[in-house]
N, CA, C, O and CB atoms as a CASP TS submission, in Angstrom:
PFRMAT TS
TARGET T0000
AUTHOR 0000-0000-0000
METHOD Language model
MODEL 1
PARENT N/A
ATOM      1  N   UNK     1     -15.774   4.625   2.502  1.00  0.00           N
ATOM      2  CA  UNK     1     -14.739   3.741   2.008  1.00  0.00           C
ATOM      3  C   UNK     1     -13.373   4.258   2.464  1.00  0.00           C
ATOM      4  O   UNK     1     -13.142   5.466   2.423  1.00  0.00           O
ATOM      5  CB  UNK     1     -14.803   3.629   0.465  1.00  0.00           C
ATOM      6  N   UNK     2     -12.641   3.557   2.812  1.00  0.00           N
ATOM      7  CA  UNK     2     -11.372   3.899   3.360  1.00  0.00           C
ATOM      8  C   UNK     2     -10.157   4.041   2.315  1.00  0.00           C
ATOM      9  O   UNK     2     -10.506   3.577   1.229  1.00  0.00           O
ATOM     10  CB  UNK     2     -11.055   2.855   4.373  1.00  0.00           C
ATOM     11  N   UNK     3      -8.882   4.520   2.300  1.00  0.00           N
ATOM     12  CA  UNK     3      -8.184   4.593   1.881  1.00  0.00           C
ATOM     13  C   UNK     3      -7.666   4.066   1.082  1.00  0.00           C
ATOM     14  O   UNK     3      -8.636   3.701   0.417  1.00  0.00           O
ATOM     15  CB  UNK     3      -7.905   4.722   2.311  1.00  0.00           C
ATOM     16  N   UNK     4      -6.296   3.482   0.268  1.00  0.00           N
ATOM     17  CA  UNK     4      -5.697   2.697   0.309  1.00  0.00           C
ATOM     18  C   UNK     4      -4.513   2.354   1.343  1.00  0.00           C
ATOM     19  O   UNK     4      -3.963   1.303   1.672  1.00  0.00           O
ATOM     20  CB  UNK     4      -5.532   2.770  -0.648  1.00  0.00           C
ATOM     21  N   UNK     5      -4.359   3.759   1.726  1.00  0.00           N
ATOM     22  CA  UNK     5      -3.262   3.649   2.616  1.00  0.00           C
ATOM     23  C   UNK     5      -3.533   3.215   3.873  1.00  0.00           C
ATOM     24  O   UNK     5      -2.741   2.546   4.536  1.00  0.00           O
ATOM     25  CB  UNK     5      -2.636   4.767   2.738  1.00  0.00           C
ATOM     26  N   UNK     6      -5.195   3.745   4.435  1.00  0.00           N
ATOM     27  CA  UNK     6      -6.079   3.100   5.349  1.00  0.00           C
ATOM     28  C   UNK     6      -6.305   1.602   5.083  1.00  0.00           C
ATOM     29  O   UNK     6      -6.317   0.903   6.097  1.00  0.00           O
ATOM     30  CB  UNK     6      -7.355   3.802   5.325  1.00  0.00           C
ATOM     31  N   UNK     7      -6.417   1.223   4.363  1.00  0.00           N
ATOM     32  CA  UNK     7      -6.537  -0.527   4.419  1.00  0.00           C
ATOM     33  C   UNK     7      -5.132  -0.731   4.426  1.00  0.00           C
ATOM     34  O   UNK     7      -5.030  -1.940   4.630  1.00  0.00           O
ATOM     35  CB  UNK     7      -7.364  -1.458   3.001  1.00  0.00           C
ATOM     36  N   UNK     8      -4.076  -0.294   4.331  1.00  0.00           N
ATOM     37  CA  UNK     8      -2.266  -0.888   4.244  1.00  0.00           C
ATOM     38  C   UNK     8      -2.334  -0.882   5.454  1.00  0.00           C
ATOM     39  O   UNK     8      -2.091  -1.997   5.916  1.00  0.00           O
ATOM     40  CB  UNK     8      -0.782   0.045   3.557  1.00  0.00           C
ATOM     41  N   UNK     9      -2.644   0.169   6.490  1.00  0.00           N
ATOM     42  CA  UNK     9      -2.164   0.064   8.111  1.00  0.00           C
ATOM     43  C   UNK     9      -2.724  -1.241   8.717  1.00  0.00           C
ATOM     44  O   UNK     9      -2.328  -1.484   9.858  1.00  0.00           O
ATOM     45  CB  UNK     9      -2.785   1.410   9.104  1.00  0.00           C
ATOM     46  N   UNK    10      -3.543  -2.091   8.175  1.00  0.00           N
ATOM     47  CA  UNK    10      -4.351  -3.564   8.778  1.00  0.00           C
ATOM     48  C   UNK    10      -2.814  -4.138   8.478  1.00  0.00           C
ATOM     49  O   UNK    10      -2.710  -5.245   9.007  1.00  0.00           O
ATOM     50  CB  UNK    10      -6.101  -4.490   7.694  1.00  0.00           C
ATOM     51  N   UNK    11      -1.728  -3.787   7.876  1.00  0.00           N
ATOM     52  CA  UNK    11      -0.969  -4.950   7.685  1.00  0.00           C
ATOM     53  C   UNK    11       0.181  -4.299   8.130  1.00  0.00           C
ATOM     54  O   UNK    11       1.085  -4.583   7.344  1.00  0.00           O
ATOM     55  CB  UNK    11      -0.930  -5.637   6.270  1.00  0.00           C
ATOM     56  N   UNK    12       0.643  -3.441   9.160  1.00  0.00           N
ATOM     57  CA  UNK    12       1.803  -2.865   9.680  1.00  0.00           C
ATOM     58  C   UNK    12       1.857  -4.003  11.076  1.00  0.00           C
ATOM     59  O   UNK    12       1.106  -4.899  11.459  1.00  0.00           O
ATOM     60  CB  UNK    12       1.619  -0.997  10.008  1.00  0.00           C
ATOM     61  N   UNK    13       3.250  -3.391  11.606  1.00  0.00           N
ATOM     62  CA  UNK    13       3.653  -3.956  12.466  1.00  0.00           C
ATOM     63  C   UNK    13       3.825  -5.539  13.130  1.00  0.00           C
ATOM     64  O   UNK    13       3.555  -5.843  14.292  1.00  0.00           O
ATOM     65  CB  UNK    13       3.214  -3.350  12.913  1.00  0.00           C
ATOM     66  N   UNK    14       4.269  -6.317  12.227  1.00  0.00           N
ATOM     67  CA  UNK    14       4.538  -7.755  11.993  1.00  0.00           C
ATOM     68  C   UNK    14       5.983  -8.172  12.720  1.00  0.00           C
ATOM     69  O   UNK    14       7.067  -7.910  12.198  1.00  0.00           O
ATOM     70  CB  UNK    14       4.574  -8.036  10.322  1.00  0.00           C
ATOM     71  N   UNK    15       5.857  -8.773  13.840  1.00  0.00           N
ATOM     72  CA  UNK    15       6.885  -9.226  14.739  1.00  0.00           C
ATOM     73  C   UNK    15       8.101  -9.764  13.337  1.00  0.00           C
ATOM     74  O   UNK    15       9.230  -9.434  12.974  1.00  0.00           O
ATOM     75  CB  UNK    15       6.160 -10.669  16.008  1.00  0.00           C
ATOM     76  N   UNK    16       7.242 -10.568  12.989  1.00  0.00           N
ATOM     77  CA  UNK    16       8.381 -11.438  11.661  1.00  0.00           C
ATOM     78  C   UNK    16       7.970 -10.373  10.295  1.00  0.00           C
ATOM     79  O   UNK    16       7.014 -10.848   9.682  1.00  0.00           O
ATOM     80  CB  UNK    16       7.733 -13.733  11.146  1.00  0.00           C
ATOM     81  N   UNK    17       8.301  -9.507   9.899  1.00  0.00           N
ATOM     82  CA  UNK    17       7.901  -8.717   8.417  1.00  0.00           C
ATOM     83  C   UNK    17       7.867  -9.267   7.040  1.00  0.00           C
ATOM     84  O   UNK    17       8.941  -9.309   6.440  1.00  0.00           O
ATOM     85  CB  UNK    17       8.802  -7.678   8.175  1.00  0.00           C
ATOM     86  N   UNK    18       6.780  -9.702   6.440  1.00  0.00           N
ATOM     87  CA  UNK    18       6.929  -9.811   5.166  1.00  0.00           C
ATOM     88  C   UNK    18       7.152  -8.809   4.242  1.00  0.00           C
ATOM     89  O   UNK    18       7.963  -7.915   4.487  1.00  0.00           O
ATOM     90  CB  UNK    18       6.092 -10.330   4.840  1.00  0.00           C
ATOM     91  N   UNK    19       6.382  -8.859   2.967  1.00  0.00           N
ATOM     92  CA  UNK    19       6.590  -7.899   2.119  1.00  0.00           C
ATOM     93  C   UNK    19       5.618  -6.939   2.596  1.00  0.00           C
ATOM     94  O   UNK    19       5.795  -5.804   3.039  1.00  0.00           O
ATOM     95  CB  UNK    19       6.491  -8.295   0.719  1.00  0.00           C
ATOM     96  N   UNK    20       4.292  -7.773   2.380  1.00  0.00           N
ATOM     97  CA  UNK    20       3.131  -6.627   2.243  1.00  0.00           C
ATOM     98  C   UNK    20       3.625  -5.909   3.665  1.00  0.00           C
ATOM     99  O   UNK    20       3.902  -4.717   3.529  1.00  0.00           O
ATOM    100  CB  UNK    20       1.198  -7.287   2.212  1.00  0.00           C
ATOM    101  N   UNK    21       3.760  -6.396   4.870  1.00  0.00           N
ATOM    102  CA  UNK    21       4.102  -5.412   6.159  1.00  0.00           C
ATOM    103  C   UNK    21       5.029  -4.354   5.817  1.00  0.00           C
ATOM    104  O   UNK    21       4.833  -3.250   6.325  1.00  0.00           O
ATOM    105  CB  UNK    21       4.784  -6.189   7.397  1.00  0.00           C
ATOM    106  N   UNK    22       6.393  -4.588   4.728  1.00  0.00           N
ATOM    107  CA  UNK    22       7.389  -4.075   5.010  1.00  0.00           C
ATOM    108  C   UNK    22       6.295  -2.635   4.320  1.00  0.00           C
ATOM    109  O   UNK    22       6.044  -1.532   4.806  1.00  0.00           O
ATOM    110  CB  UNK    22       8.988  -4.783   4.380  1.00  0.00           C
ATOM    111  N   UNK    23       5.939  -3.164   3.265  1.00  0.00           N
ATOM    112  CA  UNK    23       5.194  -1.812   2.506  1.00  0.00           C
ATOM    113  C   UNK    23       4.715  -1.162   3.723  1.00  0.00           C
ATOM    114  O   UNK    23       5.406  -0.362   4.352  1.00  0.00           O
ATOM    115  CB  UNK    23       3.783  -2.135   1.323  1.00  0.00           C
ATOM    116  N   UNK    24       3.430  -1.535   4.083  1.00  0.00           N
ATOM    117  CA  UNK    24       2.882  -1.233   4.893  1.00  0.00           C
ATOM    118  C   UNK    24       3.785  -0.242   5.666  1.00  0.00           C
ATOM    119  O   UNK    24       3.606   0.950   5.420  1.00  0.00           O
ATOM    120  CB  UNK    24       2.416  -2.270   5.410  1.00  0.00           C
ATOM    121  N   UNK    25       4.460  -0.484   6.310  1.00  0.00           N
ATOM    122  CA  UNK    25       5.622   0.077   7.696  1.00  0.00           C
ATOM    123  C   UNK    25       6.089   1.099   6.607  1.00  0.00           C
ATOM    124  O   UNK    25       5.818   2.283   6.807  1.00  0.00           O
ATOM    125  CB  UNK    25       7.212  -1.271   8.532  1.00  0.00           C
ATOM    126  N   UNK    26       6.808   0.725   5.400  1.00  0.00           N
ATOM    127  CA  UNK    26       7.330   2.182   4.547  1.00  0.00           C
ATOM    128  C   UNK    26       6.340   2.988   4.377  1.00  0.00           C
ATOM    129  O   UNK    26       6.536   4.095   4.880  1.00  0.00           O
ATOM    130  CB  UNK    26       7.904   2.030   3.068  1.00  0.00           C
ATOM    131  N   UNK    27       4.996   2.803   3.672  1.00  0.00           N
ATOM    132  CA  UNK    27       4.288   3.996   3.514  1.00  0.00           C
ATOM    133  C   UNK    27       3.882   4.494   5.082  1.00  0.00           C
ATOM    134  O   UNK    27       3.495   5.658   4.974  1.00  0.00           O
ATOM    135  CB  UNK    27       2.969   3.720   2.499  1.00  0.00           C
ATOM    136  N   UNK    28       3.824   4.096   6.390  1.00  0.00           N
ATOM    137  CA  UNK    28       3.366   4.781   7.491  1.00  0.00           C
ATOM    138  C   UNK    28       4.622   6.020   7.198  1.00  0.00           C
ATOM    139  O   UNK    28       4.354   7.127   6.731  1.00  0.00           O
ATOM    140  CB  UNK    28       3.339   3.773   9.107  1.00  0.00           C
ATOM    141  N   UNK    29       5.779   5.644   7.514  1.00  0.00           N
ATOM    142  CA  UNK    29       6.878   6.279   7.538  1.00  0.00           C
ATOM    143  C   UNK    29       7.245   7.647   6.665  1.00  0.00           C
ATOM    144  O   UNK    29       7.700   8.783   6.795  1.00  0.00           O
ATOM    145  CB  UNK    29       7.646   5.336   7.283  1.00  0.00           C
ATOM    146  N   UNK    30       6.670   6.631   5.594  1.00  0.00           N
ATOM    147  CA  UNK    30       6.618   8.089   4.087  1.00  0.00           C
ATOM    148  C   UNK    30       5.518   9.405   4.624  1.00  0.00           C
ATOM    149  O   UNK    30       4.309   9.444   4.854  1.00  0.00           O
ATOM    150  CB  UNK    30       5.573   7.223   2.045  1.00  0.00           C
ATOM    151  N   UNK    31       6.531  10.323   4.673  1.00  0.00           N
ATOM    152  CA  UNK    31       5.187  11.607   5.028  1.00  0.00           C
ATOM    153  C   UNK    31       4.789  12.168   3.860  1.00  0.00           C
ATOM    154  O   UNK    31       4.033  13.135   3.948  1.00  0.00           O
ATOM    155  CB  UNK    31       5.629  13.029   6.003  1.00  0.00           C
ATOM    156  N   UNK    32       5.184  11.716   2.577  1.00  0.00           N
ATOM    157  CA  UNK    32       4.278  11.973   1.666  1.00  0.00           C
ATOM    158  C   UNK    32       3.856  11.528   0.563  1.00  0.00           C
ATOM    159  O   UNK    32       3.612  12.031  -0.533  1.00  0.00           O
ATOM    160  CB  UNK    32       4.392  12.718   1.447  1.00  0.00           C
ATOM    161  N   UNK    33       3.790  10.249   1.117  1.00  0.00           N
ATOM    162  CA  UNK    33       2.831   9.234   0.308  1.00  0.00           C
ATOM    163  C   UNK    33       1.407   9.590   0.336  1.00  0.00           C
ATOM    164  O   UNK    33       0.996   9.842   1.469  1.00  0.00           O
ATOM    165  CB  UNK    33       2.906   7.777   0.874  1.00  0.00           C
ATOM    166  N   UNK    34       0.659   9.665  -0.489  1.00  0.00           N
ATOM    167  CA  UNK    34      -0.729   9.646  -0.934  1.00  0.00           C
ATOM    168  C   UNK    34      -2.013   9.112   0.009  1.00  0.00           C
ATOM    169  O   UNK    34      -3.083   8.565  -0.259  1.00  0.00           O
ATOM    170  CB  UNK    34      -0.673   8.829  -2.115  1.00  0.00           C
ATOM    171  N   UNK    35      -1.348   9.557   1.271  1.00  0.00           N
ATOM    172  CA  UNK    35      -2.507   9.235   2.415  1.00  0.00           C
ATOM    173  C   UNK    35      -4.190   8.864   2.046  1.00  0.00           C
ATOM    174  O   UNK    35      -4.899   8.023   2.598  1.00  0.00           O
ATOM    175  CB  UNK    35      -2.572  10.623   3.328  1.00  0.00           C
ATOM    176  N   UNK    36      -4.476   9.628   1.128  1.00  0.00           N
ATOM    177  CA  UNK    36      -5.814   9.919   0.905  1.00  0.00           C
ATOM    178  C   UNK    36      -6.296   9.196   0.329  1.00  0.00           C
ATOM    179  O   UNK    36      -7.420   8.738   0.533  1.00  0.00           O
ATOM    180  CB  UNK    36      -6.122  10.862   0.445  1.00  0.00           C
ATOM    181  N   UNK    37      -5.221   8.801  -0.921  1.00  0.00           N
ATOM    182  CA  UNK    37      -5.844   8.373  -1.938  1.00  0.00           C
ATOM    183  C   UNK    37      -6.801   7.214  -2.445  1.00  0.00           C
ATOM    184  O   UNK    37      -6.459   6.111  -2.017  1.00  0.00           O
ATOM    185  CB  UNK    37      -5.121   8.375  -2.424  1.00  0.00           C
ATOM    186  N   UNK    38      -7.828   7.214  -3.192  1.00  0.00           N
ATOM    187  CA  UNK    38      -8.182   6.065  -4.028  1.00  0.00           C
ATOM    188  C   UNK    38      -7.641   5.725  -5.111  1.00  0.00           C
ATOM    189  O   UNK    38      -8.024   4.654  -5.582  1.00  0.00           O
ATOM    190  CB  UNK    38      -9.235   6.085  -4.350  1.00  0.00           C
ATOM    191  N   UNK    39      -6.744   6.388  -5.750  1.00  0.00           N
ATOM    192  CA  UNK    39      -6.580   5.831  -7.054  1.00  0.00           C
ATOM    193  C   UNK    39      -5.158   5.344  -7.160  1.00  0.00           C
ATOM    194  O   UNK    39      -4.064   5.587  -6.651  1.00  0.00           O
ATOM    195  CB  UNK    39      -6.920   6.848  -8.152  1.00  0.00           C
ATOM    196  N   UNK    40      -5.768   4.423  -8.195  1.00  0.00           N
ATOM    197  CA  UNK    40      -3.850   3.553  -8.654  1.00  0.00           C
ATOM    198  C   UNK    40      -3.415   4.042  -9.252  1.00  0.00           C
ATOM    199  O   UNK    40      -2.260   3.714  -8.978  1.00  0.00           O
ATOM    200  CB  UNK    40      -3.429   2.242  -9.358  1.00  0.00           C
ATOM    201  N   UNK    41      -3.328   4.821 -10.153  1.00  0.00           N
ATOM    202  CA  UNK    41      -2.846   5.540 -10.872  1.00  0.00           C
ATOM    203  C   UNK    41      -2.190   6.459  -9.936  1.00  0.00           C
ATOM    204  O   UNK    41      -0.968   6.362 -10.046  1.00  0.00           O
ATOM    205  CB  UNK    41      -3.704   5.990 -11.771  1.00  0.00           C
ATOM    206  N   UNK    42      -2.566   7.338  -9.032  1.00  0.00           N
ATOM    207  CA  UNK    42      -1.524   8.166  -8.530  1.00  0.00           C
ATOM    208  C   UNK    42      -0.691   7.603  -7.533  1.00  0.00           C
ATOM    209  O   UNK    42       0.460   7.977  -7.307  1.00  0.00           O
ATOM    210  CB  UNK    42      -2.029   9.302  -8.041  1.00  0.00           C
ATOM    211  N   UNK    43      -1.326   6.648  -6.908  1.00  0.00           N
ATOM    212  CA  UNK    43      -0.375   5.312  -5.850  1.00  0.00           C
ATOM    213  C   UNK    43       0.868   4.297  -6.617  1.00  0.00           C
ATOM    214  O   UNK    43       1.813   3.805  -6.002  1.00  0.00           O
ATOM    215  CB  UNK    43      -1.729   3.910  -5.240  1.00  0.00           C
ATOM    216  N   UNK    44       0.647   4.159  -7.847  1.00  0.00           N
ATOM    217  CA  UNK    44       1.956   3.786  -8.483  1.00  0.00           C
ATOM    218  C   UNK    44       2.693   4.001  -8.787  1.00  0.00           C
ATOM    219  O   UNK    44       3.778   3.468  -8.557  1.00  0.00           O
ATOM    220  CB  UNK    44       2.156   3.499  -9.005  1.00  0.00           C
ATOM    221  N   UNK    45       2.408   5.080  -9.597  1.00  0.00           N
ATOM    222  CA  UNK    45       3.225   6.747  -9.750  1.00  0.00           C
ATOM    223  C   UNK    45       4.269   6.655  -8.802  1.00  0.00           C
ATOM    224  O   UNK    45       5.376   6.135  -8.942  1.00  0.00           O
ATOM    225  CB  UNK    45       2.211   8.288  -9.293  1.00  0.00           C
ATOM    226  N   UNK    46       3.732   7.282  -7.721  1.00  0.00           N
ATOM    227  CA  UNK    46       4.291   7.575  -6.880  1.00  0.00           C
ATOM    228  C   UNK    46       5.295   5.980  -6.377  1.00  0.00           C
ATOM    229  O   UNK    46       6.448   6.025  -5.949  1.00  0.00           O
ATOM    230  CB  UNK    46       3.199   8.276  -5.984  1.00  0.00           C
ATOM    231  N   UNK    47       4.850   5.278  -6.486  1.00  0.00           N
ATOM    232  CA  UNK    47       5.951   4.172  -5.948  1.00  0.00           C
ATOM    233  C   UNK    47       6.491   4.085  -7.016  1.00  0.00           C
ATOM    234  O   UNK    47       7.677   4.255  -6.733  1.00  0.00           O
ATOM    235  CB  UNK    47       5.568   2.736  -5.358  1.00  0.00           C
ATOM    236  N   UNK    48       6.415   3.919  -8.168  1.00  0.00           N
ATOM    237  CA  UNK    48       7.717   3.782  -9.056  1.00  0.00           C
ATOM    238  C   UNK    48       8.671   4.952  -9.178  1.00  0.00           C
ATOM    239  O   UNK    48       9.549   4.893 -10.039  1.00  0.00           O
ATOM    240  CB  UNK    48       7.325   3.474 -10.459  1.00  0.00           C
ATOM    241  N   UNK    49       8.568   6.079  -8.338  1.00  0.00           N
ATOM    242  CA  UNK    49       9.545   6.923  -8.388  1.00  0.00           C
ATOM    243  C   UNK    49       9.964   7.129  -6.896  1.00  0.00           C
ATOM    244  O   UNK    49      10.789   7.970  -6.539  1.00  0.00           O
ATOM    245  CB  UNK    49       9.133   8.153  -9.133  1.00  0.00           C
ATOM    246  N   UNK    50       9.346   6.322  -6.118  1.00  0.00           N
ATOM    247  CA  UNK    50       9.976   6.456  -4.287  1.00  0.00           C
ATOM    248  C   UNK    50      10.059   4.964  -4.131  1.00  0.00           C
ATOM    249  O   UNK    50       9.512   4.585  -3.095  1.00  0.00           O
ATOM    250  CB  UNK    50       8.685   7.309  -2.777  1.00  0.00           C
ATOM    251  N   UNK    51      10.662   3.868  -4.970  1.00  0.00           N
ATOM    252  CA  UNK    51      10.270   2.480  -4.783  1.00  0.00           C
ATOM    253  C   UNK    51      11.055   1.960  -3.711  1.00  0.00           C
ATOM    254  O   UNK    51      12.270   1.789  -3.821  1.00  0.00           O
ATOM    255  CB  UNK    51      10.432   1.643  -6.010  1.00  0.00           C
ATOM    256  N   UNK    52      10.201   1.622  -2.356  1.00  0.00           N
ATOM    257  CA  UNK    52      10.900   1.686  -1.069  1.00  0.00           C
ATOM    258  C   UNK    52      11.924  -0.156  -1.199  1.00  0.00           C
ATOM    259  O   UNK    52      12.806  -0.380  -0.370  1.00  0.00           O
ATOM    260  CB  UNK    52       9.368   1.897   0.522  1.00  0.00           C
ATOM    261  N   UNK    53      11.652  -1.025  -2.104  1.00  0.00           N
ATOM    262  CA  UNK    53      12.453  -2.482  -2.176  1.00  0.00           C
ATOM    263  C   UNK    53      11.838  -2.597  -3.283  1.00  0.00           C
ATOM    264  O   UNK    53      10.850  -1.969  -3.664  1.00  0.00           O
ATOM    265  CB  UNK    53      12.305  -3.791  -1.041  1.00  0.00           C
ATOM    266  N   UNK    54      12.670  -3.750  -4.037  1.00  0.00           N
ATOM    267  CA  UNK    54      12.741  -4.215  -5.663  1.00  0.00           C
ATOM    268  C   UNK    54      11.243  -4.759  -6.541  1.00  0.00           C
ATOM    269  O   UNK    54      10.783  -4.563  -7.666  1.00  0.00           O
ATOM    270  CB  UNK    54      13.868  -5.639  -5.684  1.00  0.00           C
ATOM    271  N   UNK    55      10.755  -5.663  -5.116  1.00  0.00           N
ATOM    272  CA  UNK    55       9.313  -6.179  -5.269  1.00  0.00           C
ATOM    273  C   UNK    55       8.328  -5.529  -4.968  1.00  0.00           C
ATOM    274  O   UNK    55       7.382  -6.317  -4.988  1.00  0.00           O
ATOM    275  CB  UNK    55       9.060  -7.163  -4.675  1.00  0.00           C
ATOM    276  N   UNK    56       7.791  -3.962  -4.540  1.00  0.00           N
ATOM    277  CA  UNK    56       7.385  -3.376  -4.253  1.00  0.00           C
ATOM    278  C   UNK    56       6.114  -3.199  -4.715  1.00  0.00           C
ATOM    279  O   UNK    56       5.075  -3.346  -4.072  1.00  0.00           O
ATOM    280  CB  UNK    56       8.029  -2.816  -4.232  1.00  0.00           C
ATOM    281  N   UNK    57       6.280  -2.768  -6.248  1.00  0.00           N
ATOM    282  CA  UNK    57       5.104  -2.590  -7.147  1.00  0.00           C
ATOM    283  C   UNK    57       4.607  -3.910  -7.279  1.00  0.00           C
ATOM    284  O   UNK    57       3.396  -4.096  -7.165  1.00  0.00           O
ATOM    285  CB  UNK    57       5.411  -1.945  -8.543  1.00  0.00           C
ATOM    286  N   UNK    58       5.257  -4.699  -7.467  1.00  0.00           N
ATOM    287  CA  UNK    58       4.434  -6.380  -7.101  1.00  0.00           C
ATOM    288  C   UNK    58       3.329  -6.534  -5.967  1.00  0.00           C
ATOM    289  O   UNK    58       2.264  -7.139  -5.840  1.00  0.00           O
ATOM    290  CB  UNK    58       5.643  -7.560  -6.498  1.00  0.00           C
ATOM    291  N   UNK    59       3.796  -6.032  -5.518  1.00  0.00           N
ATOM    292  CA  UNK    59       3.004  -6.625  -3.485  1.00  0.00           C
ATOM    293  C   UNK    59       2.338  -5.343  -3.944  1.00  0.00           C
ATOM    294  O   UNK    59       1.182  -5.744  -3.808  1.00  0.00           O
ATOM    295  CB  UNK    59       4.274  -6.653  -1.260  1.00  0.00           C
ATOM    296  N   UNK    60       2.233  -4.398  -4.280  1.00  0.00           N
ATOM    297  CA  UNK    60       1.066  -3.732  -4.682  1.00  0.00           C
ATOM    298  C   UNK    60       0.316  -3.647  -5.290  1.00  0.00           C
ATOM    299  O   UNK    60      -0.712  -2.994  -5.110  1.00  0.00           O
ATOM    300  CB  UNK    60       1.026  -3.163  -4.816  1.00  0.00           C
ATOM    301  N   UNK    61       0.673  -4.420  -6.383  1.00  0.00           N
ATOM    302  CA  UNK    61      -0.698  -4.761  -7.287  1.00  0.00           C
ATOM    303  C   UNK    61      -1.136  -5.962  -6.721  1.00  0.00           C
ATOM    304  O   UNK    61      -2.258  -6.179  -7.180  1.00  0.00           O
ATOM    305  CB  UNK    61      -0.495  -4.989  -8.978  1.00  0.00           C
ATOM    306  N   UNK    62      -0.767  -6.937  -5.870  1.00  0.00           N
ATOM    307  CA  UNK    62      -1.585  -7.888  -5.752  1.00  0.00           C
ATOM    308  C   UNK    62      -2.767  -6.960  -4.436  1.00  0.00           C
ATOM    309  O   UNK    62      -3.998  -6.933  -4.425  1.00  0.00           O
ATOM    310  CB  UNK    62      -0.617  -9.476  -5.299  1.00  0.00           C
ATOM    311  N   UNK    63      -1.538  -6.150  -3.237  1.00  0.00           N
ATOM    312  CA  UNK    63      -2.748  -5.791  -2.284  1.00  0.00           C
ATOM    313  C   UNK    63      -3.895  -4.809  -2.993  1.00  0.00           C
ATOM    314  O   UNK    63      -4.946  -4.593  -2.391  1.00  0.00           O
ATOM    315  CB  UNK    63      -2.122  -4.982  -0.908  1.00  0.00           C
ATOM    316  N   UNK    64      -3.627  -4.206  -4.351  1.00  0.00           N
ATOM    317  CA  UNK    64      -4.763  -3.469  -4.906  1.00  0.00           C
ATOM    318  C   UNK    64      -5.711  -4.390  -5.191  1.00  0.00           C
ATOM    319  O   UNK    64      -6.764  -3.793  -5.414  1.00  0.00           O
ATOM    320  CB  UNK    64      -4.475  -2.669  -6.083  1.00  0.00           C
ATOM    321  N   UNK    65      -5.811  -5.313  -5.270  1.00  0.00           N
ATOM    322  CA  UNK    65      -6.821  -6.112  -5.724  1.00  0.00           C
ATOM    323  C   UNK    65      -7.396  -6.773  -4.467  1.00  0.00           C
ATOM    324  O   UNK    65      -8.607  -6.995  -4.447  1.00  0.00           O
ATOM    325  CB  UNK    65      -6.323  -7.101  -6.782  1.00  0.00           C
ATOM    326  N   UNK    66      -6.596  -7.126  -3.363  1.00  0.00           N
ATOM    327  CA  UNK    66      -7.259  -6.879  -2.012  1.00  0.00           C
ATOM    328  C   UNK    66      -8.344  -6.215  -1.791  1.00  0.00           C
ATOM    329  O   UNK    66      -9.444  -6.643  -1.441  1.00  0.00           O
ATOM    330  CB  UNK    66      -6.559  -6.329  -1.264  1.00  0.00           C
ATOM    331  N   UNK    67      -7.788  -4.468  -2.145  1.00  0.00           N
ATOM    332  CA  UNK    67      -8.658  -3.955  -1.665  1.00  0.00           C
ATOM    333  C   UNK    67      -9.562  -3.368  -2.384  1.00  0.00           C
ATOM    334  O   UNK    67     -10.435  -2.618  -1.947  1.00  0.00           O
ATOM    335  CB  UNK    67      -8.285  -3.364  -0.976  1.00  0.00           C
ATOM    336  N   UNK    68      -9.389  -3.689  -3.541  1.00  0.00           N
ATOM    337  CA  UNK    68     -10.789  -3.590  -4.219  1.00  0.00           C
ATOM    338  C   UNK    68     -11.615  -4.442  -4.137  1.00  0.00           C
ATOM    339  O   UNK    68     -12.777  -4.241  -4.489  1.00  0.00           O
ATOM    340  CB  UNK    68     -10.806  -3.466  -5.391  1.00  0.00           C
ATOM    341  N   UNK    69     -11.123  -5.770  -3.572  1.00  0.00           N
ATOM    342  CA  UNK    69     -12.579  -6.626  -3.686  1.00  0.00           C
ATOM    343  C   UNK    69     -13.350  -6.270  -2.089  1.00  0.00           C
ATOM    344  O   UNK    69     -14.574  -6.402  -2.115  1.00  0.00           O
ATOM    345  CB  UNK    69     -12.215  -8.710  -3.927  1.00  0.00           C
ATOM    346  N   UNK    70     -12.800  -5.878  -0.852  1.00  0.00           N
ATOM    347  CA  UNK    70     -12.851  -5.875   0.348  1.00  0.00           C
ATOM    348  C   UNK    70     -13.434  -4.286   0.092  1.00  0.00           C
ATOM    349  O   UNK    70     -14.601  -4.052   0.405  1.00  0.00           O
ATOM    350  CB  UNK    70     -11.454  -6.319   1.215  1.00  0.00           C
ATOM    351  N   UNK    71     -12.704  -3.358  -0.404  1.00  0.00           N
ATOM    352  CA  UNK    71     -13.542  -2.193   0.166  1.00  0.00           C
ATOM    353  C   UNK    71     -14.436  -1.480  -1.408  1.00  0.00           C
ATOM    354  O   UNK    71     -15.375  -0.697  -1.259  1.00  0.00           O
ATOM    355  CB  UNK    71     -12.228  -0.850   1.082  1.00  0.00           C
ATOM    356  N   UNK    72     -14.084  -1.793  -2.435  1.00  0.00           N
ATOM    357  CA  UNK    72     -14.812  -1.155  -3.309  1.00  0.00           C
ATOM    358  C   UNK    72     -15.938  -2.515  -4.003  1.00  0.00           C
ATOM    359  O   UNK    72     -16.731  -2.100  -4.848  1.00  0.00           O
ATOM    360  CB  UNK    72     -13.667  -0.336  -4.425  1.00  0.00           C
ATOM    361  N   UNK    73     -15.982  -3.393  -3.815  1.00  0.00           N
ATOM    362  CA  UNK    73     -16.797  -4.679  -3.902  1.00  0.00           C
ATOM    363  C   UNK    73     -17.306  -5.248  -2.869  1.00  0.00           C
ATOM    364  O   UNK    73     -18.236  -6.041  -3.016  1.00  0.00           O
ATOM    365  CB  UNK    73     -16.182  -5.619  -4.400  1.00  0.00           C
ATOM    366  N   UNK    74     -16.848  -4.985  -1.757  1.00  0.00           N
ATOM    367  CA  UNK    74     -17.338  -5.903  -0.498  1.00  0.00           C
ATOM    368  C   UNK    74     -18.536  -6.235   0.043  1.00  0.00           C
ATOM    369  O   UNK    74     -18.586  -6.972   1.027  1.00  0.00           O
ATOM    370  CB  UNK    74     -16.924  -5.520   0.470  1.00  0.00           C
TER
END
């Protein structure tokens, strides 16, 4: 099972950037964001105290549920 941060890189580099990309593109950038991680709990954490734009934790709880249905349900 892959990451979370491993399933965010499917959504980097977007000629036109939305949200989920912009995330995406911030956590590549962040060298110490939670590369590894599976859990939300330490992936929110951590964004509510490095919150890279206002809607942030938004577009992350919806892509957590992405990727739980895709990589921990799929």
């Amino acid at each position: 099972m892959r990451s979370f941060y491993h399933f965010m890189m499917t959504y980097r580099g977007k000629m036109n950037p939305d949200e989920e990309s912009r995330l995406a593109d911030w956590m590549f950038k962040d060298h110490s964001f939670p590369k590894q991680s599976h859990s939300y709990d330490e992936i929110s954490r951590y964004l509510e105290w490095n919150i890279p734009f206002s809607s942030a934790l938004k577009v992350f709880d919806d892509l957590w549920e992405r990727y739980q249905m895709q990589e921990i349900n799929g």
